[in-house]
C-alpha positions in Angstrom: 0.0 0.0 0.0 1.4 3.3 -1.1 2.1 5.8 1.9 -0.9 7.7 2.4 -1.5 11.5 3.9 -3.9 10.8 7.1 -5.8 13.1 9.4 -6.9 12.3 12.7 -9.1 14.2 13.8 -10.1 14.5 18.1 -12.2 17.3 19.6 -10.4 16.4 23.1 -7.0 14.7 23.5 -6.2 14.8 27.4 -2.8 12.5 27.1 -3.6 11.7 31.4 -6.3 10.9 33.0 -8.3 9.5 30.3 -8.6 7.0 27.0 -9.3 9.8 24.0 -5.6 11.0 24.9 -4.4 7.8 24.8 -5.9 6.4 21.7 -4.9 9.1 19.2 -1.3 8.9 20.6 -0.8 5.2 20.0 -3.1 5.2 16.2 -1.2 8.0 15.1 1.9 5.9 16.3 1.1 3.0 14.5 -0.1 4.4 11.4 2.8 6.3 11.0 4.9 3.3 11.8 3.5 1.9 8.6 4.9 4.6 6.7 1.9 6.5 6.5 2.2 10.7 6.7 -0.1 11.4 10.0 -1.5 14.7 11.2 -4.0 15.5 14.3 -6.3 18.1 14.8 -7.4 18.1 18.0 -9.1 20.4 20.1 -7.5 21.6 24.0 -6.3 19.4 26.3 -4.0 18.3 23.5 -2.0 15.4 23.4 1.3 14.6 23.9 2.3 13.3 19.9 5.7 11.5 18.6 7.7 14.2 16.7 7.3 13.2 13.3 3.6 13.5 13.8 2.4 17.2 13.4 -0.8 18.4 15.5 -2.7 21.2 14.3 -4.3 22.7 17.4 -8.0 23.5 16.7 -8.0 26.9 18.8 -11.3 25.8 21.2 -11.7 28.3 24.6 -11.4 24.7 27.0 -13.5 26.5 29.1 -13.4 22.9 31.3 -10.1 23.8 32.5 -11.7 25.9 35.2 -15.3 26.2 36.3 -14.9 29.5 37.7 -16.7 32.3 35.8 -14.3 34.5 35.8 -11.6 32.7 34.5 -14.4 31.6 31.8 -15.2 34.9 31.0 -11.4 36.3 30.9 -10.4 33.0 28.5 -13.2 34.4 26.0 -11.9 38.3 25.9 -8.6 37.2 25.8 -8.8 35.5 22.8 -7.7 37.9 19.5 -9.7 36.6 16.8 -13.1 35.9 18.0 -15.2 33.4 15.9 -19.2 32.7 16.2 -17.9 29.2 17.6 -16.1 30.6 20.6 -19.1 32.7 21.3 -22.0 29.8 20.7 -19.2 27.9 23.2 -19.0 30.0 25.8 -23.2 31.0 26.1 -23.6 27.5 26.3 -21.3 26.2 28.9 -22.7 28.9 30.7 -26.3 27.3 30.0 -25.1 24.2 31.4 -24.2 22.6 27.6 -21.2 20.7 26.5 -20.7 22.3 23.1 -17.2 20.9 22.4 -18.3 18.3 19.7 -20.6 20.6 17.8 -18.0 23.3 17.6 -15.3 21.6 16.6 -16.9 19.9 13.8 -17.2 23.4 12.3 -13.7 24.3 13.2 -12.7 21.3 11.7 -14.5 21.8 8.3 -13.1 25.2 8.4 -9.8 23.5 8.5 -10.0 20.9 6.2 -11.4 22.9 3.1 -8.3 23.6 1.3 -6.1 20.9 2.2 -6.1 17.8 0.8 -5.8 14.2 2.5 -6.6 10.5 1.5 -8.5 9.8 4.4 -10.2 11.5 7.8 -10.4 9.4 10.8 -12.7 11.4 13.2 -12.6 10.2 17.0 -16.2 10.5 18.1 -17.2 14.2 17.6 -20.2 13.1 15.4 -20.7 16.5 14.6 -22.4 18.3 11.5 -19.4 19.3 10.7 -18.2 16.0 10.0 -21.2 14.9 7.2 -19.5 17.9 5.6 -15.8 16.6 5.6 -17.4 13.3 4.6 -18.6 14.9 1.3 -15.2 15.8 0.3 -12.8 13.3 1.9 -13.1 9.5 2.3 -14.4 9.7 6.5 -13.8 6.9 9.1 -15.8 7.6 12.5 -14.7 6.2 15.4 -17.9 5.6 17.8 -16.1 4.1 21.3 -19.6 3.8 22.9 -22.6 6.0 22.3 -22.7 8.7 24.9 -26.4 7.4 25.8 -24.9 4.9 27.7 -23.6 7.5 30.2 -26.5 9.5 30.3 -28.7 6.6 31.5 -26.2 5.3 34.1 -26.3 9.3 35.5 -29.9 9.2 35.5 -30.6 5.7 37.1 -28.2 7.0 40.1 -30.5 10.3 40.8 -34.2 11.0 40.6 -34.0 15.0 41.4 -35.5 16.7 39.5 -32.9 19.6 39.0 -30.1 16.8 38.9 -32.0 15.5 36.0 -32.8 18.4 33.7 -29.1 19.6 34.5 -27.8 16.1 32.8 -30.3 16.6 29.9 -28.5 19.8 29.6 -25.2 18.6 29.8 -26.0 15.8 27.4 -27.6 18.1 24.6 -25.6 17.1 22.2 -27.0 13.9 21.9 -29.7 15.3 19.6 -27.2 16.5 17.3 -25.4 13.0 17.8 -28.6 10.9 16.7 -28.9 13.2 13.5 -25.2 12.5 12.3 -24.9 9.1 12.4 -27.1 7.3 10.7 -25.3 9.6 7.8 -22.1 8.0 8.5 -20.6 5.9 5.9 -18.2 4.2 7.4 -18.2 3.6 11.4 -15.5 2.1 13.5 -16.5 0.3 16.9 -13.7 -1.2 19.9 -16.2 -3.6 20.4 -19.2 -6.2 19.6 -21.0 -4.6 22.5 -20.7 -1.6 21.3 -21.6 -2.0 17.8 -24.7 -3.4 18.7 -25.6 -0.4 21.4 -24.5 2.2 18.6 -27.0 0.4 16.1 -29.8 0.6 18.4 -29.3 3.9 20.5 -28.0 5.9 17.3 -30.4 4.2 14.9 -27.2 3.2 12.4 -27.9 0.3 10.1 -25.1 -2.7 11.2 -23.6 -3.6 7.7 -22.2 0.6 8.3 -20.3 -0.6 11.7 -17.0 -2.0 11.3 -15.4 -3.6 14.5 -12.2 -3.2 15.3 -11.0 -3.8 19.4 -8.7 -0.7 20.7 -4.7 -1.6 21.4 -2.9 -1.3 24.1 1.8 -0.9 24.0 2.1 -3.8 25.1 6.3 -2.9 25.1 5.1 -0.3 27.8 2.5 -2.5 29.7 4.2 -5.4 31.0 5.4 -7.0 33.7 8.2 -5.2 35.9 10.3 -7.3 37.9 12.4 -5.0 39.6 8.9 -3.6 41.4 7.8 -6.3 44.4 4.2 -6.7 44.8 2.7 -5.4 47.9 0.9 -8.5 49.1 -2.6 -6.8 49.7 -2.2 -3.4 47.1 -5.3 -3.8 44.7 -5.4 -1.2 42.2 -8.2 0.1 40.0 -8.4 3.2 37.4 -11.9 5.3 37.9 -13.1 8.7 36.5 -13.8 8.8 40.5 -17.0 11.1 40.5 -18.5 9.2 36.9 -21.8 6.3 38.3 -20.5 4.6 35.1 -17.3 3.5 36.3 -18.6 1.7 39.2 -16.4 2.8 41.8 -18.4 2.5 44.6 -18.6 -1.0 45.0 -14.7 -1.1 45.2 -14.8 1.0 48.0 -17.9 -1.1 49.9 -15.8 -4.2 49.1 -12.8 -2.5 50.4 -14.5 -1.3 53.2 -15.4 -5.2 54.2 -12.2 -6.5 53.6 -10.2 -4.5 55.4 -11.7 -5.7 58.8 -9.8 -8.7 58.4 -6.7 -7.6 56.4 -5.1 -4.4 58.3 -2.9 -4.0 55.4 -5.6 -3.7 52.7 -5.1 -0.9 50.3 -7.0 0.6 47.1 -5.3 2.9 44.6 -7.2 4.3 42.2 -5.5 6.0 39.0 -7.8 8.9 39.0 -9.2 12.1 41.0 -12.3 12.5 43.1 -13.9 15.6 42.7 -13.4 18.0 45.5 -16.3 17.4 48.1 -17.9 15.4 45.9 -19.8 11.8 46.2 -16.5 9.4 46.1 -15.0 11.8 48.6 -18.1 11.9 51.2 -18.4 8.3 50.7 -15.0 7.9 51.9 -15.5 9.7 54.5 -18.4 7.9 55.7 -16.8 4.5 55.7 -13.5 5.7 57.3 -11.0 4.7 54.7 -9.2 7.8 54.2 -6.3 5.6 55.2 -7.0 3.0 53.1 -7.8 4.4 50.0 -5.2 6.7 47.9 -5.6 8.7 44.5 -2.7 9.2 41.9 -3.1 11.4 38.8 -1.5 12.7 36.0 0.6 9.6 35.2 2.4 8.6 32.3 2.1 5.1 30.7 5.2 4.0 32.2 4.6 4.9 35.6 0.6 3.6 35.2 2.6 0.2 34.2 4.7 0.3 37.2 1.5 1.1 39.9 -0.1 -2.2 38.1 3.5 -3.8 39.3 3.4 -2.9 42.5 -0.2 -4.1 43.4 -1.0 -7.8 43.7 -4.7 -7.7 42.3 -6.8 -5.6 39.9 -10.1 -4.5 39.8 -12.4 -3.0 37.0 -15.6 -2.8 38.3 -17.2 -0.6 35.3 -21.4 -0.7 34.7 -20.2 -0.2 30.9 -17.9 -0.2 28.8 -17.3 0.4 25.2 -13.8 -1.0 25.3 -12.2 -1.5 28.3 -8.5 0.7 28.4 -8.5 -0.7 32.3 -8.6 -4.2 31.1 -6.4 -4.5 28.9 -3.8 -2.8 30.4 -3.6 -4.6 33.5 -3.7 -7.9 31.7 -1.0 -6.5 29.6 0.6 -6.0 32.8 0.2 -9.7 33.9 -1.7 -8.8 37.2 -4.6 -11.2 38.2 -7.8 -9.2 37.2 -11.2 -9.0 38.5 -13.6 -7.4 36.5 -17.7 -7.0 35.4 -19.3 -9.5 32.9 -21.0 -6.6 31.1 -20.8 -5.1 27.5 -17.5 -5.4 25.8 -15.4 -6.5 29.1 -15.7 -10.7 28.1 -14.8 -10.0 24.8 -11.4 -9.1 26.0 -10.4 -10.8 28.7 -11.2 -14.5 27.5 -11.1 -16.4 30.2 -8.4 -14.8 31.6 -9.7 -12.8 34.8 -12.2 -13.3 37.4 -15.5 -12.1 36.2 -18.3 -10.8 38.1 -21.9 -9.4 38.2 -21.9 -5.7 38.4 -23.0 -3.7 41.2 -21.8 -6.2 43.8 -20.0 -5.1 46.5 -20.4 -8.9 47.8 -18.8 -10.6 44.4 -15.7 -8.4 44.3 -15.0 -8.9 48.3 -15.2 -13.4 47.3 -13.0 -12.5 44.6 -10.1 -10.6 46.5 -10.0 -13.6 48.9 -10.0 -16.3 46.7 -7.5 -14.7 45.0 -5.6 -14.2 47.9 -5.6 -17.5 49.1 -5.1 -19.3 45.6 -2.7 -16.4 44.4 -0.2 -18.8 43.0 -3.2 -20.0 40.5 -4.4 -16.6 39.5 -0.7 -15.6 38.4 -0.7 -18.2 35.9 -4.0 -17.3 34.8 -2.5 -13.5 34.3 0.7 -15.0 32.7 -1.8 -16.5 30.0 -3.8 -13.2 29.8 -0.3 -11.3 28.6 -0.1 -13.8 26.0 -3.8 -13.1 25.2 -3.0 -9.5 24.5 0.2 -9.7 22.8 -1.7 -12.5 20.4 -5.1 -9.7 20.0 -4.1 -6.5 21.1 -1.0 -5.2 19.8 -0.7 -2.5 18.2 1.5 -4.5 15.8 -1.8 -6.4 14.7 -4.2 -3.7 15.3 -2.8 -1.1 12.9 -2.5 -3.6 9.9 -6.5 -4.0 10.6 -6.8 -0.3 10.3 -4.8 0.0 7.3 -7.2 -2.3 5.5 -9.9 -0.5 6.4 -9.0 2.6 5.3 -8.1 0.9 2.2 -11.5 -0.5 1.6 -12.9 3.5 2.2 -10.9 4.8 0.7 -11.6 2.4 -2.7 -15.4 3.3 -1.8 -15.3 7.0 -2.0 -13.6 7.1 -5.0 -15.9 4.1 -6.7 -19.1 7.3 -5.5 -17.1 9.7 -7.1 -16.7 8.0 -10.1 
């Protein structure tokens, strides 16, 4: 396959403390590994990219940094060229929206109109922008999970009434979400799970869902031996304050435990919001001491955490593709995790899997693993092997690369 000239496009790129960060890092990586000439577009936070791949920064307010008003207000003024975008973006934050997707899309299209690549891979804007790029370039959408999915996990944890309108607010963009999609040629799913949930919330017909599972460095995520295992360190990565991480019932399970094991401990990669729910339930149990946060950590030292704990735990209500998961199998840690959405399809039969919601199931599981923890290592040492054989990058990109060869053959058969 001749090298091709590839945009990547990502309306939100956080390289910590999140996948979308993540994701466009390694694809970018790998497609440029094939030879392939990569650029990203990507809207604030941006990520952290290899130097021979050029970002264009898309020149959005990230009015999320701060949630002070002020400092809303003075990122708006402070701005020289003002653009109907920045403007629509800063009334609606202010509203209570999340505009991001829908103004990027446009900033996007702005972008792209006199430039010329073989094919656009977007990473889940779905915007209106985006049916526009599709009419000119050969368009790959990347769907992860449809954002429904969080919406109805944030409802099912609240019935106020102002807590609901609020999320209806915040989740707007849905509407515009629903109207893009179905008028996607070509969409990209991690996951069976997935594909099925996008087809039904998002109304997409399935033939137009390709599925393709995320990667994970598995050169990065690996065993370190020079890092001892702390006997009773379980581990877990959690947006702390999101319902759809599942969180919670880490921290009952934890709180159980550790009346028998003194030396119990639960890091979660991640940050509780300040005085919010993870915090006060913390409180309330009396495990300040027991539980511990750590943020803003590269791959390497995320790698090096899963080395130092004896037992994972992904206790997710959903998942579109589990980045948790895969990693700490990578990482050859035994692994206890949910038997919901696209979780089974990548752990095999390689972890412990549970109900969700239990509290009770994850508690059985941490002691059977730690009295049978001899047997559960060799069940991790065959979960590495798992993800080196499925989830490589190595064998991930090549899939990719076809892909965009088949879209690319399709657009120009339209044009013809």
């Amino acid at each position: 396959m001749k090298p091709l000239k590839i945009l990547i496009l990502s309306y939100r790129s956080a390289p910590f403390g999140g996948g979308q960060g993540i994701y466009v890092k390694e694809l970018s990586e790998s497609l440029a590994n094939l030879g392939h000439h990569v650029e990203v577009f990507s809207g604030p936070p941006y990520p952290q990219l290899n130097q021979n791949i050029k970002i264009i920064k898309s020149e959005g307010l990230n009015l999320f940094e701060t949630f002070n008003f002020r400092d809303r207000l003075s990122k708006l003024f402070k701005k020289q060229k003002k653009t109907l975008e920045d403007y629509y973006e800063f009334f609606s934050v202010l509203a209570g929206g999340f505009p991001e997707m829908k103004t990027f899309g446009s900033r996007a299209e702005k972008y792209v109109t006199n430039m010329n690549y073989d094919i656009v891979i977007d990473n889940q804007s779905l915007s209106y922008g985006i049916l526009n790029i599709q009419n000119k370039f050969p368009l790959i959408e990347v769907i992860h999970h449809p954002i429904t999915k969080d919406l109805e996990h944030e409802l099912e944890t609240n019935n106020g009434l102002i807590y609901r309108f609020s999320r209806k607010r915040w989740y707007s963009f849905l509407k515009m979400q629903k109207a893009v999609a179905p008028k996607i040629s070509f969409i990209l799913s991690p996951s069976l799970s997935s594909k099925k949930d996008i087809s039904k919330d998002f109304d997409v017909d399935l033939k137009n869902i390709t599925v393709i599972q995320n990667a994970i460095d598995t050169n990065i995520f690996k065993p370190y031996p020079d890092n001892i295992r702390m006997p009773y360190r379980i581990i877990t990565t959690a947006s702390a304050d999101v319902p759809l991480k599942g969180l919670d019932y880490s921290i009952y399970a934890i709180s159980k435990i550790q009346k028998k094991i003194k030396d119990i401990e639960l890091v979660v990669i991640g940050s509780p919001r300040a005085g919010g729910h993870t915090e006060r339930l913390i409180k309330k149990l009396k495990l300040e001491d027991k539980i511990k946060f750590i943020t803003n950590l590269t791959k390497e030292e995320i790698a090096i955490e899963y080395s130092k704990s004896s037992v994972a735990i992904v206790s997710s209500l959903y998942e579109g593709f589990g980045y948790p998961v895969a990693e700490a199998m990578s990482c050859q840690i035994p692994l206890i995790a949910t038997n919901i959405s696209s979780i089974p399809e990548i752990t095999g039969e390689y972890a412990t899997l549970i109900e969700p919601r239990s509290a009770k199931m994850i508690e059985d599981s941490l002691n059977d693993i730690f009295l049978n923890y001899e047997k559960h290592q060799q069940i991790a040492i065959k979960g590495r092997e798992h993800i080196i054989r499925n989830l490589s990058w190595q064998t991930i990109g090549k899939k990719y690369q076809d892909l965009i060869k088949i879209v690319i053959n399709n657009h120009n058969t339209k044009k013809c």
